[in-house]
N, CA, C and O atoms as a DFTB+ gen file, in Angstrom:
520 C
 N C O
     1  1      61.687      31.656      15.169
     2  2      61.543      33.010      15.630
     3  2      62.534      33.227      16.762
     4  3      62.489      32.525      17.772
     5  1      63.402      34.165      16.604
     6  2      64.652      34.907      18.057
     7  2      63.707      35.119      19.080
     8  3      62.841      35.983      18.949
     9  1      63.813      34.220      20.360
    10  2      63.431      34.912      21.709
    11  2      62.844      36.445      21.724
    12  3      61.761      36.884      22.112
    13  1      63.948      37.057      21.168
    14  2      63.318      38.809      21.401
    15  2      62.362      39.094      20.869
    16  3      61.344      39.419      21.482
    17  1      62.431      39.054      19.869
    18  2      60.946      39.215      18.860
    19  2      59.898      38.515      19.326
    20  3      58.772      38.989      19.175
    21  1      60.072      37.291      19.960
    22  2      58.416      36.664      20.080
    23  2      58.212      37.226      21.954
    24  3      57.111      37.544      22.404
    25  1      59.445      37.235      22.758
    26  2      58.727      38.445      23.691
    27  2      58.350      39.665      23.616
    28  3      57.689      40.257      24.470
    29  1      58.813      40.171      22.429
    30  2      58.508      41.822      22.340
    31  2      56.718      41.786      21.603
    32  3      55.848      42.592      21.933
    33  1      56.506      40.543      20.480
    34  2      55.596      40.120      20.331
    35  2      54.179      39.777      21.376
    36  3      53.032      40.202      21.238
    37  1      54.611      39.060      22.206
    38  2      53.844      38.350      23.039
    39  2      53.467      39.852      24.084
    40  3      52.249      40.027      24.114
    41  1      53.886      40.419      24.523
    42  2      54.126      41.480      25.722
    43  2      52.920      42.628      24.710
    44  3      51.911      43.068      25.259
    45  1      53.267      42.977      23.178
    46  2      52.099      43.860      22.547
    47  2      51.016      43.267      22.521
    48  3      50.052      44.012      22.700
    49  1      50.714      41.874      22.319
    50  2      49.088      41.395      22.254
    51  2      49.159      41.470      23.688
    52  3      48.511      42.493      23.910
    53  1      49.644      40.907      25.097
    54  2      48.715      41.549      26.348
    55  2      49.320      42.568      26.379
    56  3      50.351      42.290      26.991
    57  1      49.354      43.998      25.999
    58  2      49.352      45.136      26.552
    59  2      47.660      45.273      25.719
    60  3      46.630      45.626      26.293
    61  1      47.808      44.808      23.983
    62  2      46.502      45.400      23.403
    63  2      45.522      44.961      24.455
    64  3      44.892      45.818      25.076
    65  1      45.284      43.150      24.793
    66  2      44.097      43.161      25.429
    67  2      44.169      43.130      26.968
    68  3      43.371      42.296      27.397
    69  1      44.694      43.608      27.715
    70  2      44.650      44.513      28.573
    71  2      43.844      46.030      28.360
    72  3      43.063      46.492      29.191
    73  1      44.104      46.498      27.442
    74  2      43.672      47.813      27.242
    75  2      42.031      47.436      26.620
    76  3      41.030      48.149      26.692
    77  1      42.168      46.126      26.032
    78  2      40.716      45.637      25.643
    79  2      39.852      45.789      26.785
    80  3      38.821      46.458      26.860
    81  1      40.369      45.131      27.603
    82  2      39.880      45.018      29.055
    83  2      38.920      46.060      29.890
    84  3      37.784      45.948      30.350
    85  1      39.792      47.021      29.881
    86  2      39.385      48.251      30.891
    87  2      38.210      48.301      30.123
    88  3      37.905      47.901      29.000
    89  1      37.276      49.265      31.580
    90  2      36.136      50.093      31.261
    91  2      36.279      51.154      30.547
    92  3      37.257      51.858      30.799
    93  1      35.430      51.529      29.557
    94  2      35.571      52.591      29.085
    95  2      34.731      53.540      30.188
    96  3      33.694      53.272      30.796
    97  1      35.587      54.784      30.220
    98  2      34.895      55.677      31.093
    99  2      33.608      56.420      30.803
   100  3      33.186      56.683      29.678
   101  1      33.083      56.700      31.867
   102  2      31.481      57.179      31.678
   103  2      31.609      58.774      31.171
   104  3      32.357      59.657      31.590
   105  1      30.843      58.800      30.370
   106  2      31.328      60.158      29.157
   107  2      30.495      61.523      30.232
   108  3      30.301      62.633      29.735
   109  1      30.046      61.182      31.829
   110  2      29.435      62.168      32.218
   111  2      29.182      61.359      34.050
   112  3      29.058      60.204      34.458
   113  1      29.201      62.378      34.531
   114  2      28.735      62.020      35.733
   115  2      27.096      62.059      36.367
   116  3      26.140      62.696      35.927
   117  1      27.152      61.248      37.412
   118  2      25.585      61.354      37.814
   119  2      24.847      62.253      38.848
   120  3      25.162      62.387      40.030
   121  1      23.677      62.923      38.114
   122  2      23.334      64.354      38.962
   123  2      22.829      63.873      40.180
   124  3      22.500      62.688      40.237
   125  1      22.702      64.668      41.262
   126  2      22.474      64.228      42.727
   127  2      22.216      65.738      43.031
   128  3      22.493      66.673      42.281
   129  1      21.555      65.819      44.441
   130  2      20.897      66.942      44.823
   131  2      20.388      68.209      44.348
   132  3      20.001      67.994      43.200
   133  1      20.226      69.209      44.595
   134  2      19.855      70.629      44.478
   135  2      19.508      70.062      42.424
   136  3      18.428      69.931      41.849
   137  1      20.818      69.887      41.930
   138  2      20.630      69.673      40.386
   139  2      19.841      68.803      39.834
   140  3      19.406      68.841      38.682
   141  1      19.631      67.953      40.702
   142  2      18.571      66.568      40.479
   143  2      17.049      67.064      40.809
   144  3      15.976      66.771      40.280
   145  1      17.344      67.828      41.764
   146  2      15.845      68.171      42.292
   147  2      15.327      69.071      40.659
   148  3      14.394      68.697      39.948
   149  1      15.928      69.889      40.475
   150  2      15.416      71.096      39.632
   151  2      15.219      69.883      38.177
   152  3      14.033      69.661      37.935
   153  1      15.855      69.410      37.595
   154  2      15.296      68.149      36.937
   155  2      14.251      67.688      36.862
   156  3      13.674      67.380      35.818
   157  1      13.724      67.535      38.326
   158  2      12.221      66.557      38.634
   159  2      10.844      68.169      38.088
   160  3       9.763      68.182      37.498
   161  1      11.656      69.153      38.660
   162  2      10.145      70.369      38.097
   163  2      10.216      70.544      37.548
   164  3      11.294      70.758      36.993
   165  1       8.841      70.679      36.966
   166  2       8.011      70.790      35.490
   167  2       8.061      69.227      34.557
   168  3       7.658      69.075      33.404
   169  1       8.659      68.216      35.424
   170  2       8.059      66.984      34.763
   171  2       7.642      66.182      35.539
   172  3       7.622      66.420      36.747
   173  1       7.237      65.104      35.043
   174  2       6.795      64.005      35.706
   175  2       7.679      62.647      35.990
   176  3       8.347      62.127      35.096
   177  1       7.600      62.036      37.570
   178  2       8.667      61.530      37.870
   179  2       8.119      60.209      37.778
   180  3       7.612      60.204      38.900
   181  1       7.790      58.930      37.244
   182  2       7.116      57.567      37.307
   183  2       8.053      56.630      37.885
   184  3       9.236      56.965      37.939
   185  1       7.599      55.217      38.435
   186  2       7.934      54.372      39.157
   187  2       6.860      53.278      39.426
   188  3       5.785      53.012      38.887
   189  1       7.761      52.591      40.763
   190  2       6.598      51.840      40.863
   191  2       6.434      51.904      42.576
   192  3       7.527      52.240      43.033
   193  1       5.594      51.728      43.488
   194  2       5.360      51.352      45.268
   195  2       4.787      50.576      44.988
   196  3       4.246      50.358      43.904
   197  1       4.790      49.973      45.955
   198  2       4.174      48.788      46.396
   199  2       3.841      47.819      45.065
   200  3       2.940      46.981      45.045
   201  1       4.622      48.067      44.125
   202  2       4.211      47.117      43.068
   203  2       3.194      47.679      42.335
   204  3       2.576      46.835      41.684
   205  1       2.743      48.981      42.192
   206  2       2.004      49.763      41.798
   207  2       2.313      50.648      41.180
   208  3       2.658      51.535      41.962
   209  1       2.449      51.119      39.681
   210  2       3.086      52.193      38.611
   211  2       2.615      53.320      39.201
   212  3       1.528      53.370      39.776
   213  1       3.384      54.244      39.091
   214  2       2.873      55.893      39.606
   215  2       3.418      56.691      38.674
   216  3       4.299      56.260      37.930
   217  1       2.824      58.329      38.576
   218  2       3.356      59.193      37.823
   219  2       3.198      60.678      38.967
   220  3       2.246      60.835      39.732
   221  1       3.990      61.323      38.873
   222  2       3.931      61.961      39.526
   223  2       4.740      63.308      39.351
   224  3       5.831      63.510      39.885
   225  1       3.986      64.321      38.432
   226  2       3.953      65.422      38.441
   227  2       4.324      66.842      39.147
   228  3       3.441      67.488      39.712
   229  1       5.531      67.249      39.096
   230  2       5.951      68.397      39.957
   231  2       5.416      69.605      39.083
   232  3       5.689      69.859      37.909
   233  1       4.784      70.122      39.746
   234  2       4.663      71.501      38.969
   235  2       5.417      72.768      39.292
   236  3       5.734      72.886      40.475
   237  1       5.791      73.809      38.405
   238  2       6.314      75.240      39.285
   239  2       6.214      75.717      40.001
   240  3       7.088      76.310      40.632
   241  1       4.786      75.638      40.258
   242  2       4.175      76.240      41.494
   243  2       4.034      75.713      43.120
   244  3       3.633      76.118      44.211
   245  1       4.690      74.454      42.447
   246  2       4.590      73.686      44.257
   247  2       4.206      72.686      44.565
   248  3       4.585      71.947      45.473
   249  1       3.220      72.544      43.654
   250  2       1.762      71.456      43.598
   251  2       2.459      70.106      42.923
   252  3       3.150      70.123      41.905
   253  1       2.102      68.841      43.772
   254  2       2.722      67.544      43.104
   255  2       1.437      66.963      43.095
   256  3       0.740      66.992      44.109
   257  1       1.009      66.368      41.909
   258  2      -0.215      65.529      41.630
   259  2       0.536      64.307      40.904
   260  3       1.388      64.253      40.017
   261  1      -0.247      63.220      41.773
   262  2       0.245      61.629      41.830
   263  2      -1.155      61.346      41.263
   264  3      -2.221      61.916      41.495
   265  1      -0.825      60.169      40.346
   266  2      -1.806      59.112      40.027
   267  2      -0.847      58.014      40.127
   268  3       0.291      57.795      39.713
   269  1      -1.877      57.299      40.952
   270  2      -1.144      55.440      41.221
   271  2      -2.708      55.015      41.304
   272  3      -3.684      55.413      41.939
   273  1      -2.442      53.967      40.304
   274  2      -3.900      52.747      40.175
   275  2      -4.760      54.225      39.222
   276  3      -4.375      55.140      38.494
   277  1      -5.874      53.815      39.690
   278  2      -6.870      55.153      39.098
   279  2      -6.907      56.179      39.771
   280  3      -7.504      57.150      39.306
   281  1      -6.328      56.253      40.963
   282  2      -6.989      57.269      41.905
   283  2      -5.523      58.754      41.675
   284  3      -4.304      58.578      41.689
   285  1      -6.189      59.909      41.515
   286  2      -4.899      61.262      41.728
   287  2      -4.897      61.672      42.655
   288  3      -6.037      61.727      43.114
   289  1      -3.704      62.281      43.679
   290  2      -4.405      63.012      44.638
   291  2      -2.907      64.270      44.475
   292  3      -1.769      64.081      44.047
   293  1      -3.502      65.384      44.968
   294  2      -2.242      66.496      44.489
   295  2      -2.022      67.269      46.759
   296  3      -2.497      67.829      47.747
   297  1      -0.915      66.577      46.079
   298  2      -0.155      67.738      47.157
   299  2       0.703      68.940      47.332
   300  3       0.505      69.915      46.607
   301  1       1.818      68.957      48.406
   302  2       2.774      70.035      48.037
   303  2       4.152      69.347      48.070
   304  3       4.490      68.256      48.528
   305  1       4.843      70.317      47.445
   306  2       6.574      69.432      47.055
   307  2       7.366      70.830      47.636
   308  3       6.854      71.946      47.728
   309  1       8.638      70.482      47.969
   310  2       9.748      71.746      48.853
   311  2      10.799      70.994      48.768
   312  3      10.828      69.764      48.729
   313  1      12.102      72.098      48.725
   314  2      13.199      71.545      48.890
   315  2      13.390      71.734      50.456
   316  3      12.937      72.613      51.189
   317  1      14.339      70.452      50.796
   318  2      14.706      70.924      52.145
   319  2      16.247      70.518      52.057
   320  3      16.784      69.447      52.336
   321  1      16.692      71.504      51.665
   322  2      18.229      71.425      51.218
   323  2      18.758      70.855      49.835
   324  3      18.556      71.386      48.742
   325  1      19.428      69.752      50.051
   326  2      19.680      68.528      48.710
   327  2      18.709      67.316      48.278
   328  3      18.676      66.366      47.496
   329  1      17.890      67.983      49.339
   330  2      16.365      67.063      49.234
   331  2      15.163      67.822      48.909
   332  3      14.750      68.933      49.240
   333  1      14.530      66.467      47.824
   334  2      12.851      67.305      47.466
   335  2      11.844      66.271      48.461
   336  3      12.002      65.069      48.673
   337  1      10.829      67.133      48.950
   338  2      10.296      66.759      50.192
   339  2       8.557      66.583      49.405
   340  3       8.371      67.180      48.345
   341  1       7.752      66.003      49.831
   342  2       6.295      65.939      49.455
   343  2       5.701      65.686      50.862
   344  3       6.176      65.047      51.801
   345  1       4.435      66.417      50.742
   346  2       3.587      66.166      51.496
   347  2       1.794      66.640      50.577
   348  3       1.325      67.600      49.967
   349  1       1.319      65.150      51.049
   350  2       0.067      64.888      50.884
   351  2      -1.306      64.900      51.929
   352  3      -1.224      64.305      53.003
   353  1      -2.231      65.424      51.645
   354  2      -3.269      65.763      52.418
   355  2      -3.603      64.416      53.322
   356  3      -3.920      64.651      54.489
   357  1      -3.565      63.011      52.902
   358  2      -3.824      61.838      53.869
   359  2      -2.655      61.523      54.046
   360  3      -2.855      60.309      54.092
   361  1      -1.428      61.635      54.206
   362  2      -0.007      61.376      55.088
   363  2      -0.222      62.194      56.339
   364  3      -0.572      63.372      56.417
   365  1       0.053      61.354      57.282
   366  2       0.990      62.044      58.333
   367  2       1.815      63.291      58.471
   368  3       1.683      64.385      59.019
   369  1       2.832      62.599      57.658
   370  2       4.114      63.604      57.801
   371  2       4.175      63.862      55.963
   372  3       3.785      63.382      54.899
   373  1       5.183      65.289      56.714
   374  2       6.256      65.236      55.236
   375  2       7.086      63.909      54.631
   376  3       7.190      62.973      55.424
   377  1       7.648      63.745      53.393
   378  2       8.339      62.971      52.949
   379  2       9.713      63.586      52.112
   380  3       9.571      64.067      50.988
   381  1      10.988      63.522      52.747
   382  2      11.629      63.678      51.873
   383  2      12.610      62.663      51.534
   384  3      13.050      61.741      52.220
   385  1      12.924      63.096      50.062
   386  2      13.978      61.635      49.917
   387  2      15.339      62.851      48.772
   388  3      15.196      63.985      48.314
   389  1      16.322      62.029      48.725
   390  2      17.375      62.398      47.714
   391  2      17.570      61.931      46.527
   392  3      18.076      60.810      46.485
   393  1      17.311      62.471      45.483
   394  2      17.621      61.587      44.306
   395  2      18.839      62.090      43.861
   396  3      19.647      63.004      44.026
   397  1      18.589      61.003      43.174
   398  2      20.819      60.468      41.995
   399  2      19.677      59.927      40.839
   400  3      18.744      59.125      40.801
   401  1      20.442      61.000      39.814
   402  2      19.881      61.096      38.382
   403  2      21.162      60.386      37.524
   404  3      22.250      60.234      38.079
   405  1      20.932      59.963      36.113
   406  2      21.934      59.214      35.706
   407  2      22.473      60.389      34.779
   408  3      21.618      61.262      34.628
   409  1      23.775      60.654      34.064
   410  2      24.355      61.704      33.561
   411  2      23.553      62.076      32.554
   412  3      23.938      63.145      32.081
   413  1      22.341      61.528      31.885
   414  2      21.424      62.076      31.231
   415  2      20.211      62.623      31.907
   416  3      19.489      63.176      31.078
   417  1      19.757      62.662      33.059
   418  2      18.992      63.053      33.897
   419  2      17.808      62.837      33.738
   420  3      16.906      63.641      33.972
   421  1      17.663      61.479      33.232
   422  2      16.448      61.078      32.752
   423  2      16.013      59.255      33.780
   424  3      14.826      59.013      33.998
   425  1      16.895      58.432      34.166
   426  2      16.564      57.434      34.754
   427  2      17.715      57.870      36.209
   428  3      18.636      58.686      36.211
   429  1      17.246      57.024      37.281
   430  2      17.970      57.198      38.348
   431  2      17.099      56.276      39.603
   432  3      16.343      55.327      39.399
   433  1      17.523      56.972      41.120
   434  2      17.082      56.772      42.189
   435  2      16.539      58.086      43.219
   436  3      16.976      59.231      43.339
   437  1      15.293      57.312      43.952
   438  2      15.268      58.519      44.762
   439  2      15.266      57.852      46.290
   440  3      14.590      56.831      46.420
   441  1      15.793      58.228      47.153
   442  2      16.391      57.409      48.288
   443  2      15.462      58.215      49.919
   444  3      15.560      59.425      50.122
   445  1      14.498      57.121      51.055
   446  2      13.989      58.025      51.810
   447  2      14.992      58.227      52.584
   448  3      16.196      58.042      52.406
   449  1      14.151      58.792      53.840
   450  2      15.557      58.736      54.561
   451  2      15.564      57.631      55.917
   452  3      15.836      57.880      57.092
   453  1      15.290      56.747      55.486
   454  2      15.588      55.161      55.839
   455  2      16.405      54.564      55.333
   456  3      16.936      53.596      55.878
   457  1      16.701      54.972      54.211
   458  2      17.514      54.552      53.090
   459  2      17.231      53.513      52.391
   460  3      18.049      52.799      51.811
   461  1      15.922      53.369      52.421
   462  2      14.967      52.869      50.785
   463  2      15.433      53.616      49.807
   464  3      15.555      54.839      49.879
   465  1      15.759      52.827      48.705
   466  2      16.261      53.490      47.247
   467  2      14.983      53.162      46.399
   468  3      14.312      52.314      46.987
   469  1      14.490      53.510      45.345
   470  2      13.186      53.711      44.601
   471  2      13.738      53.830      43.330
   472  3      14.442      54.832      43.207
   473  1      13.603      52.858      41.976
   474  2      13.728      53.363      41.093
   475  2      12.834      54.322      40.133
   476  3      11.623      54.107      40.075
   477  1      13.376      55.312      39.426
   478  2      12.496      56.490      39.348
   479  2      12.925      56.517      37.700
   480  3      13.958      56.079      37.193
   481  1      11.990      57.056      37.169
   482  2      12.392      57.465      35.591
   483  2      11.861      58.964      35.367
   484  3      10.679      59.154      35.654
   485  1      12.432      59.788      35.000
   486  2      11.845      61.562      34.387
   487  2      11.216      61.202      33.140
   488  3      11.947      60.788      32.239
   489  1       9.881      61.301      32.934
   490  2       9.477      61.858      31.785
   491  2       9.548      63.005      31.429
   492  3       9.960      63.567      32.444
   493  1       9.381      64.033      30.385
   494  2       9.565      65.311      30.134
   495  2       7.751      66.234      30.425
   496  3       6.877      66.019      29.585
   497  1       7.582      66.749      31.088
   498  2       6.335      67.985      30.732
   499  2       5.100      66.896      31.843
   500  3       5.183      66.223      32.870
   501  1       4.117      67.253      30.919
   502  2       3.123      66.471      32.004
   503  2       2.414      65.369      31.240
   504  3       1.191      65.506      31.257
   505  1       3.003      63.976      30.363
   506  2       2.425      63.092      29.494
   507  2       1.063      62.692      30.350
   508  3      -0.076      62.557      29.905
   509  1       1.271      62.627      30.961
   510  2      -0.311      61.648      32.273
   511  2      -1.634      62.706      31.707
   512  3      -2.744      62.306      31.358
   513  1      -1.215      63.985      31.730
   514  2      -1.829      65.421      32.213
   515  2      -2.750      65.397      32.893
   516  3      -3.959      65.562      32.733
   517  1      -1.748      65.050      34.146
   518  2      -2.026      65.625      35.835
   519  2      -2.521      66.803      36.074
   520  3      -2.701      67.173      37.235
């Protein structure tokens, strides 16, 4: 084989796997604030605290009803900017955190503002029926 040919050779298989290589790009980006929030109402957002599965229900009207273990208890939910905020009748305080939805807006994170990250999954409607 002539030198030229087996470098012109050699140089197309690593250009192909080079190009093997790369990431293929993500066919969508990941939702975060105001767009993420509106996502979470009218479904139910599940996870886990403390090692404990939860579901947790935004409704239209305001009202967030949690079941973790057996017990439900319903509070209120608000945006406070790029953040959805909850507050429950035995908390203290308000709670708000930020979520980052994945480009299907169905698995993601919701982050406090300590910057605890929480993994979170959207179910659609109210499956629990909270």
């Amino acid at each position: 084989m002539k030198p030229a040919l087996a470098i012109s050779i050699f140089l197309m298989i690593a250009q192909g796997t080079a190009l093997a290589q790369q990431q293929v790009p993500s066919s969508g980006q990941d939702i975060e604030g105001h767009a993420a929030v509106e996502k979470v109402i009218g479904n139910t957002m599940t996870g886990t605290a403390d090692g404990v599965p939860y579901f947790a229900y935004y409704e239209t009207t305001g009202t967030v009803k949690m079941q973790r273990g057996g017990e439900v208890a319903s509070g209120q939910w608000s945006r406070d900017g790029e953040s959805l905020c909850e507050e429950f009748p035995d908390d203290d305080d308000e709670t708000c955190y930020t979520i980052r939805l994945d480009a299907g807006g169905m698995k993601g994170t919701m982050t406090d503002a300590d910057g605890t990250a929480y993994a979170i999954e959207i179910l659609p409607g109210n499956p629990q029926k909270l």
